[in-house]
C-alpha positions as CSV (number, residue, x, y, z in Angstrom):
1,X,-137.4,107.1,-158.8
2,X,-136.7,106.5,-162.7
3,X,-135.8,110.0,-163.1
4,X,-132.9,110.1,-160.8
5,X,-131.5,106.7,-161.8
6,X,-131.4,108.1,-164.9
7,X,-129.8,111.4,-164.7
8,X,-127.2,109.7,-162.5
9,X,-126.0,107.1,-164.9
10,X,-122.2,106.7,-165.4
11,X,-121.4,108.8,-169.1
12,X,-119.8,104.9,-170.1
13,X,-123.4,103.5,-169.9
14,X,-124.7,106.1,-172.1
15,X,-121.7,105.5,-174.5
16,X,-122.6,102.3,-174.5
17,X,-126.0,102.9,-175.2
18,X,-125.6,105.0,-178.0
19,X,-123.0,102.2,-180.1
20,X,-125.6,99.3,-179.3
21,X,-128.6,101.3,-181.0
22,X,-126.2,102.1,-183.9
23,X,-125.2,98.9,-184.0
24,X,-129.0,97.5,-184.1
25,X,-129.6,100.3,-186.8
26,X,-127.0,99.0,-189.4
27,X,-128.0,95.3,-188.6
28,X,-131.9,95.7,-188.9
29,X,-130.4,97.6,-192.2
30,X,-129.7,94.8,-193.6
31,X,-131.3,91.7,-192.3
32,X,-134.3,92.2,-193.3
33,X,-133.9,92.6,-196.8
34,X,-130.6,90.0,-197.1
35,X,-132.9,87.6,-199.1
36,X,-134.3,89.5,-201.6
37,X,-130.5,91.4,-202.5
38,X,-129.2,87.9,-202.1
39,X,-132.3,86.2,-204.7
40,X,-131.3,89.1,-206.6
41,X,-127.4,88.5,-207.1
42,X,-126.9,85.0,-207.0
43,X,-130.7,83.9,-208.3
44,X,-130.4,80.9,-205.1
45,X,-133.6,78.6,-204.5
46,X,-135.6,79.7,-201.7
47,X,-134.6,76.9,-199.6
48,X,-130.6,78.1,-200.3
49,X,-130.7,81.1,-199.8
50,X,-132.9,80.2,-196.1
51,X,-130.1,77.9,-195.3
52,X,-127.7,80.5,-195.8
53,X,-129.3,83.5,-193.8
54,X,-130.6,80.2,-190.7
55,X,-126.7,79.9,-190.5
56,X,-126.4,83.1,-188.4
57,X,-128.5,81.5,-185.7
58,X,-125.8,78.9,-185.6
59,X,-122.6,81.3,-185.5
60,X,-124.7,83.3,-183.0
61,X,-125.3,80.3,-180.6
62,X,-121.9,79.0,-180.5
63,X,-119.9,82.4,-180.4
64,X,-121.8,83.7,-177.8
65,X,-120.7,81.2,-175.6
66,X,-117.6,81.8,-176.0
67,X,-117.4,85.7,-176.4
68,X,-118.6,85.9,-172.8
69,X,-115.3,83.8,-171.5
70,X,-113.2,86.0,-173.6
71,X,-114.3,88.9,-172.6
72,X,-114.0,88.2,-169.4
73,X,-110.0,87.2,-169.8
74,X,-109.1,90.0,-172.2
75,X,-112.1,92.6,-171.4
76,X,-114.8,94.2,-172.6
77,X,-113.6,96.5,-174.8
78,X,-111.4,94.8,-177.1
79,X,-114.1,92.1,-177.5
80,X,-116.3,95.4,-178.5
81,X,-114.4,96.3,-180.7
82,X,-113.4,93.1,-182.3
83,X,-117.4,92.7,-182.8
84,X,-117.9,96.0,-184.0
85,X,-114.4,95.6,-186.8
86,X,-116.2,91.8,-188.1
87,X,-119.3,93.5,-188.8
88,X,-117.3,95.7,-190.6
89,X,-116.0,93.0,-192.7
90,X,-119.4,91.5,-193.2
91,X,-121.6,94.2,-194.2
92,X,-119.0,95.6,-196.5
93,X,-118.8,92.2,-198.0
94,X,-122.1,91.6,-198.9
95,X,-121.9,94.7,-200.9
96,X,-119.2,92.9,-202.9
97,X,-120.5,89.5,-202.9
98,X,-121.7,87.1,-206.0
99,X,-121.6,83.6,-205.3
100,X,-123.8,81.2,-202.5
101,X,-120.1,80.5,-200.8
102,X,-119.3,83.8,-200.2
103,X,-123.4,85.1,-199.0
104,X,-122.4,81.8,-196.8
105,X,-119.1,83.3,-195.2
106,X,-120.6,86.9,-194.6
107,X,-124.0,85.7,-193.2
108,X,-122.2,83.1,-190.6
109,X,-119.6,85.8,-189.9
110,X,-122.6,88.2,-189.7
111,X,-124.4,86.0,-187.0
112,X,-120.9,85.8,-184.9
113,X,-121.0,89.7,-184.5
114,X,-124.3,89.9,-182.6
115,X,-123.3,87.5,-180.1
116,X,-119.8,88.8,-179.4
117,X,-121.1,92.3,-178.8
118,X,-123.7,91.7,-176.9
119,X,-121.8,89.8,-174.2
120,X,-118.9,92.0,-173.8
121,X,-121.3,95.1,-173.8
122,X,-123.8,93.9,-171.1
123,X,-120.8,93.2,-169.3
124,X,-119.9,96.4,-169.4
125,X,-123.2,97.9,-168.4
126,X,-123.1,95.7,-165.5
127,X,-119.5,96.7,-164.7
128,X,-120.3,100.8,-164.2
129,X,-124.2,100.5,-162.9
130,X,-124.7,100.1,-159.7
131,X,-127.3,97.4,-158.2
132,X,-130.0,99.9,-157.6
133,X,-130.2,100.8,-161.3
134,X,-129.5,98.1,-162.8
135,X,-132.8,97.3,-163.9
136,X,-133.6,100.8,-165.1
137,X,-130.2,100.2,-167.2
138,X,-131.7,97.3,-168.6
139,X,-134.9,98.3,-169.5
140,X,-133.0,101.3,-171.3
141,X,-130.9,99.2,-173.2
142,X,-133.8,97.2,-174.3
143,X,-135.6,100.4,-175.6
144,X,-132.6,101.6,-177.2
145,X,-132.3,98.5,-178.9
146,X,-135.8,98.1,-180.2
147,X,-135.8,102.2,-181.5
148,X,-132.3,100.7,-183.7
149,X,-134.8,97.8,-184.6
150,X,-137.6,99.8,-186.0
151,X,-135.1,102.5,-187.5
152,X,-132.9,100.1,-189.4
153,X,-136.0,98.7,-191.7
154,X,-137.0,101.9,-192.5
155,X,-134.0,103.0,-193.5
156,X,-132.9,100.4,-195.0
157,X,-136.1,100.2,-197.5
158,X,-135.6,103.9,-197.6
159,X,-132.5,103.3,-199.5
160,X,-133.3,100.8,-201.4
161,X,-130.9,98.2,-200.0
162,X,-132.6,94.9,-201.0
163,X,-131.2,96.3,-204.9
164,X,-128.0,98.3,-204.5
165,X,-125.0,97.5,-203.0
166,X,-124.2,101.4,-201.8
167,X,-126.1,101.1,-198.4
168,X,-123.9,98.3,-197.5
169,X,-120.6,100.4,-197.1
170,X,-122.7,102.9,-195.5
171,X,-123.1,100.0,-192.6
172,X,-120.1,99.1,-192.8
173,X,-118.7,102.9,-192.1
174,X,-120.4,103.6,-189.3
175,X,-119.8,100.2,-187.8
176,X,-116.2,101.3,-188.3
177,X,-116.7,104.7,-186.7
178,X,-118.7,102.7,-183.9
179,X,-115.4,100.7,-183.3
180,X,-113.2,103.3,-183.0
181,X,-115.1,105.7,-180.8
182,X,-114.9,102.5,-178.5
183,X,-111.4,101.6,-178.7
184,X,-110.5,106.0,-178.4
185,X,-113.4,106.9,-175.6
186,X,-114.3,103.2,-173.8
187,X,-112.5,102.4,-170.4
188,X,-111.7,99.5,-169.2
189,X,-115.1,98.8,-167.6
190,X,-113.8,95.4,-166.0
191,X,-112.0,95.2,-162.4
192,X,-109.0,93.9,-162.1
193,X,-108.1,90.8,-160.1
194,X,-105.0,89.2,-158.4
195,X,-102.3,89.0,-160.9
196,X,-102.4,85.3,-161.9
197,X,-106.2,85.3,-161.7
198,X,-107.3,85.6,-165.4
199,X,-104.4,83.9,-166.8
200,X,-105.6,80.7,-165.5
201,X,-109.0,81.4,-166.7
202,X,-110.2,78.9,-169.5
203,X,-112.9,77.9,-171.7
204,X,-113.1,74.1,-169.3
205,X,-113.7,76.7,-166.6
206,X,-116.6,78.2,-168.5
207,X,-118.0,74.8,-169.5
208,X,-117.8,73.6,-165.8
209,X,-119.8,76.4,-164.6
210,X,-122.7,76.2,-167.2
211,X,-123.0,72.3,-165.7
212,X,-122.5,72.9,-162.2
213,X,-124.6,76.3,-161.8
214,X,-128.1,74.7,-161.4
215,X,-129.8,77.9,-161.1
216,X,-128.4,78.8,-164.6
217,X,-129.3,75.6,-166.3
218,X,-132.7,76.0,-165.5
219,X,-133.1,79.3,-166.3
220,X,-131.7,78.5,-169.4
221,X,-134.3,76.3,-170.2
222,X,-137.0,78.6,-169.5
223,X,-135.3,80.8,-171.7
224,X,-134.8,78.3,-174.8
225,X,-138.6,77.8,-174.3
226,X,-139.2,81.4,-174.5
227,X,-137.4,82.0,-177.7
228,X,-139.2,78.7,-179.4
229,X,-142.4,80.1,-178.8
230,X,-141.2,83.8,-179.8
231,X,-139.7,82.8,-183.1
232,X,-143.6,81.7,-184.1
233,X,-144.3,85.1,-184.5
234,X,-141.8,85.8,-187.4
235,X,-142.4,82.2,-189.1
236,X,-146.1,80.4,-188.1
237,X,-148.1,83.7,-187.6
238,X,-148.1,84.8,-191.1
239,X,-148.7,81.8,-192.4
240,X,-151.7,81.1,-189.8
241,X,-153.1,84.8,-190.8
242,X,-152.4,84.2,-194.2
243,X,-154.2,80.9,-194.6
244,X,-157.3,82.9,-192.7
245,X,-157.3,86.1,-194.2
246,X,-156.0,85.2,-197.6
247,X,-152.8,86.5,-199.1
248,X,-153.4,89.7,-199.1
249,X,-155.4,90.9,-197.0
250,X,-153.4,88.2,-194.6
251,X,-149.7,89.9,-194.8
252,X,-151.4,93.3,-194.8
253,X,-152.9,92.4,-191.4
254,X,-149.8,90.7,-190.2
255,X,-147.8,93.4,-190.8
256,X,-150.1,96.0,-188.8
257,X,-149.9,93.4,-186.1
258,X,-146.1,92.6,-186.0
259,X,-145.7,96.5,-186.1
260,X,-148.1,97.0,-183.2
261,X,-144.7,95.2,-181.1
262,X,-141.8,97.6,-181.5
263,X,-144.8,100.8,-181.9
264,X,-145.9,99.6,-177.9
265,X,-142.2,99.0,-176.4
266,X,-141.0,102.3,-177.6
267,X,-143.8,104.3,-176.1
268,X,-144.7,102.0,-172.9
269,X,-141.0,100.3,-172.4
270,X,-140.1,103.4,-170.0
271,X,-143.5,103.9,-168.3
272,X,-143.7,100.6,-167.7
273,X,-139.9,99.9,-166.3
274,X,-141.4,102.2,-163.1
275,X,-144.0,99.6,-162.2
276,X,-141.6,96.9,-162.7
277,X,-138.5,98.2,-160.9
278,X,-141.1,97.7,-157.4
279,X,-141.2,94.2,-157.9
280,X,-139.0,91.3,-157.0
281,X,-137.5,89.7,-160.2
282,X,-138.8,86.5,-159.8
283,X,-142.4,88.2,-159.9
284,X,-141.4,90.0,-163.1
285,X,-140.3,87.0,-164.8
286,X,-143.1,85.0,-163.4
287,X,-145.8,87.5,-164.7
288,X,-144.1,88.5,-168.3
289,X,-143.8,84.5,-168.5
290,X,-148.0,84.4,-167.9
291,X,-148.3,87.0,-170.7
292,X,-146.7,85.3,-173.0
293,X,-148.9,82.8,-172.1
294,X,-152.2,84.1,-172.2
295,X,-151.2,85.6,-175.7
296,X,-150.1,82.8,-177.4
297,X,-153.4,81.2,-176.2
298,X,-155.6,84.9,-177.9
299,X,-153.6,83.8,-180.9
300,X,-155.0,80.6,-180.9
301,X,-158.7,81.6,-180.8
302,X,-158.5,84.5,-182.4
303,X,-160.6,84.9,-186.0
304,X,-160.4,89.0,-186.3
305,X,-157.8,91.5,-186.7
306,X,-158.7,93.6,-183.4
307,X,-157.9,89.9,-181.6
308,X,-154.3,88.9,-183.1
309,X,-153.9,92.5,-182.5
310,X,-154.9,92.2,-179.0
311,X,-152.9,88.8,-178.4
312,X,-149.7,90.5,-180.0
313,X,-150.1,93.3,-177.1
314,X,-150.3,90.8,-174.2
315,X,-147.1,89.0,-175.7
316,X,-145.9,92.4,-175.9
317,X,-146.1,93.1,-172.2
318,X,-144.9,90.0,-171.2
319,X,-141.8,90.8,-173.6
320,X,-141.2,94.1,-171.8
321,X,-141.3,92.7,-168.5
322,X,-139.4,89.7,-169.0
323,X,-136.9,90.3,-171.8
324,X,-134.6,93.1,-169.5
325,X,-135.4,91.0,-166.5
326,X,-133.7,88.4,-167.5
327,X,-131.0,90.4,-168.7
328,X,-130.5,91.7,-165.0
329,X,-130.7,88.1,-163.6
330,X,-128.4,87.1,-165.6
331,X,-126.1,90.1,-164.6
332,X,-126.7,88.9,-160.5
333,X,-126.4,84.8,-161.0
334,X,-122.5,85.7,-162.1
335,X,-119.6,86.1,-159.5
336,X,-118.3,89.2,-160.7
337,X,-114.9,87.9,-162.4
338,X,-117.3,85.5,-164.3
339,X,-119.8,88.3,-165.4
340,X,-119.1,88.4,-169.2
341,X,-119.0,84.7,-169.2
342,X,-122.3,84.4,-167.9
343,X,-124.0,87.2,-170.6
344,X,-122.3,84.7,-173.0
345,X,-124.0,81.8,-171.5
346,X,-127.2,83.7,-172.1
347,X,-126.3,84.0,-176.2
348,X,-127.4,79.9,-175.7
349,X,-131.2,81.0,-176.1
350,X,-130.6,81.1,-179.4
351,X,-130.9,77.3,-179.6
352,X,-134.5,78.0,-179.2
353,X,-134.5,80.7,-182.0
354,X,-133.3,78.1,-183.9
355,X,-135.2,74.7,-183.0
356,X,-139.0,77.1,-182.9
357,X,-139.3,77.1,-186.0
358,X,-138.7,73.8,-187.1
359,X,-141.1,72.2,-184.5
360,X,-143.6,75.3,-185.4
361,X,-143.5,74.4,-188.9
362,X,-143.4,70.5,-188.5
363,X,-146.3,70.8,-185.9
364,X,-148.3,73.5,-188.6
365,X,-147.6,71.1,-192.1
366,X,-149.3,68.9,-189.8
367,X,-152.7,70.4,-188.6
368,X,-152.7,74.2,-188.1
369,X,-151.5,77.4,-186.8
370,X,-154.1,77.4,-184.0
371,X,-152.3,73.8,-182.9
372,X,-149.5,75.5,-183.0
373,X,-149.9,78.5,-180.7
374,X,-152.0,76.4,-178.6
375,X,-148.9,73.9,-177.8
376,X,-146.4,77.0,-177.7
377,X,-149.1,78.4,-174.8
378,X,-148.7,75.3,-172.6
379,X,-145.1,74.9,-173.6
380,X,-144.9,78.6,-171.8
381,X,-147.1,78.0,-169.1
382,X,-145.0,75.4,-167.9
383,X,-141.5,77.4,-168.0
384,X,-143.0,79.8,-165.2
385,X,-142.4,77.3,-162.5
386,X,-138.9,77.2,-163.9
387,X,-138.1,80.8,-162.2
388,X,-138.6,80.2,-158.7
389,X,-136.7,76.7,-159.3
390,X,-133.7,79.1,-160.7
391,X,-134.0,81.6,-157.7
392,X,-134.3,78.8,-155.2
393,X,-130.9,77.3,-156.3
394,X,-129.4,80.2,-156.3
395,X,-130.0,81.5,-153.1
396,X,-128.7,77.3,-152.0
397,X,-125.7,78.2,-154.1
398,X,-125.3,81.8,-151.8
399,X,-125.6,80.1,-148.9
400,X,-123.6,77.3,-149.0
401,X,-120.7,79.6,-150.6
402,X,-121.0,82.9,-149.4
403,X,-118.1,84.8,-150.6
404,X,-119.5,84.1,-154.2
405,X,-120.5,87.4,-155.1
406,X,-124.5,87.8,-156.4
């Protein structure tokens, strides 16, 4: 049952859980209002200060790729805490900041953060949990991290951050506090291994896996295509609603129905993890893959509120079905020296954050927002056959080498 995997986590996992919704609280503190506080201190262009906050996807992509190898060499908890001590650095500096260059800096070395953590803290999840609750650990972890989602904005508008500078060292404090109750409390969460083992460990060796693991490959392509079509709902959907609805009665519906997505996971997230936790992953992914589907297609056709509201719940469902799924895959396609490595592998979905929406908005300056969601649909579609593909090679990749571990 949910109920006694959860009274019988490990007191790490819940320490764990408790710095990655802080940490979500001070970013979603500042994110969203980095362009206005920026517009407002260095009066950038529009398109400057986008290129300047679109850098953090970049930083994001490439660190987390190689976070996850250095983690797994020099462990969890230092890469934690190195994480935790940049995003110090970052949001303190923003407070400070004047110029484009130095917004630059801050917002690439903002974007590194999130993808160092991440890595080295699922890692560590995976290190104390056992198999069996693994996926409630997951699920958890998602949930925590959407309540510091919705709790950052508001607090964050709540102290008027896109005009002061204040609320900025606030972040930055209790990312320092963050850091050090990690580097005084955390264990070690990784095994150890033969001596000589992670000395020889390298970033080839890490490169050589992500080519040579088909089962990862493909389901990083599913992924990528998952985050294209997820990043519409940030950049084409207001713009689609918008150009239906008019301006204002446009963003006032969008933001009801962007809401109605963090609102849904933080009440059904739980509930729903003990439906999900019966079935295979591959059924999981298969089914939250269909949702996303079958949403982004209501999107297309829909004309009233009460339908974008009810195609932003399917993509919801899919999101809490597949999203902590995949996290757990990921956790049981790495051998267990490599696990780290393989969380930082995962950071690569990014690339899809970042490519969605440029084909979104190529594909929408060119007809329209119903185009749009109608190609992201079938673009979906298709990336549910990539699953099984990914489970099939990795069940080949068991078999022919059986002392990897799952």
């Amino acid at each position: 049952m949910l109920g006694s995997d959860i009274k019988n986590l490990s007191p790490v996992i819940w320490w764990v859980l408790v710095v990655n919704t802080l940490f979500r609280i001070t970013r979603y503190m500042v994110v969203p209002f980095l362009a206005i506080y920026m517009s407002a201190h260095t009066h950038a262009s529009p398109g400057v200060i986008g290129f300047v906050i679109g850098v953090q996807a970049v930083t994001a992509a490439v660190s987390g790729f190689f976070a996850g190898t250095i983690a797994d060499r020099f462990g969890r908890k230092i890469v934690m805490v190195f994480a935790l001590g940049v995003s110090t650095i970052s949001l303190t500096g923003f407070a400070l900041a004047q110029s484009v260059p130095e917004f630059f800096v801050l917002s690439a070395l903002n974007g590194l953060t999130f993808s160092v953590f991440d890595p080295a803290a699922q890692a560590a999840l995976t290190d104390v949990a056992s198999a069996e609750s693994l996926g409630t650990v997951f699920s958890i972890r998602y949930w925590s991290s959407n309540v510091g989602a919705g709790i950052g904005p508001i607090l964050g508008g709540a102290l008027g951050i896109s005009m002061v500078s204040w609320p900025f060292f606030l972040a930055g404090f209790l990312n320092l506090v963050a850091g050090l109750v990690v580097w005084k409390a955390f264990p070690n969460t990784e095994r150890k291994f033969v001596v000589g083992q992670q000395a020889k460990f390298r970033i080839q060796k890490a490169v050589q896996i992500l080519f040579t693991d088909k089962a990862l490959l493909v389901f990083l392509v599913a992924t990528i295509l998952v985050y294209a079509g997820y990043s519409q709902l940030s950049t084409t959907l207001p713009q689609y609603m918008r150009g239906l609805f008019g301006i204002s009665t446009g963003i006032t519906d969008y933001t009801m129905v962007f809401t109605l997505n963090p609102i849904t996971i933080l009440l059904l997230q739980l509930p729903l993890t003990k439906i999900v936790r019966r079935m295979e992953k591959v059924y999981t992914q298969m089914v939250g893959q269909a949702l996303f589907a079958v949403g982004y297609f209501a999107f297309a056709i829909s004309s009233t509120l009460w339908e974008f509201l009810f195609a932003m719940f399917l993509v919801t469902l899919g999101e809490m079905m597949l999203f902590p799924t995949n996290s757990g895959y990921i956790a049981n396609l790495a051998s267990e020296r490599y696990r780290a490595t393989y969380f930082g592998f995962y950071s690569l979905r990014s690339v899809g954050s970042f490519l969605g929406p440029w084909i979104g908005g190529t594909i929408f300056a060119a007809s329209s927002g119903k185009i749009v969601f109608l190609v992201v649909s079938f673009m979906t579609l298709f990336a549910v056959i990539l699953y099984p593909l990914s489970h099939a090679f990795h069940r080949t990749k068991l078999s022919s080498q059986p002392h990897i571990e799952a």
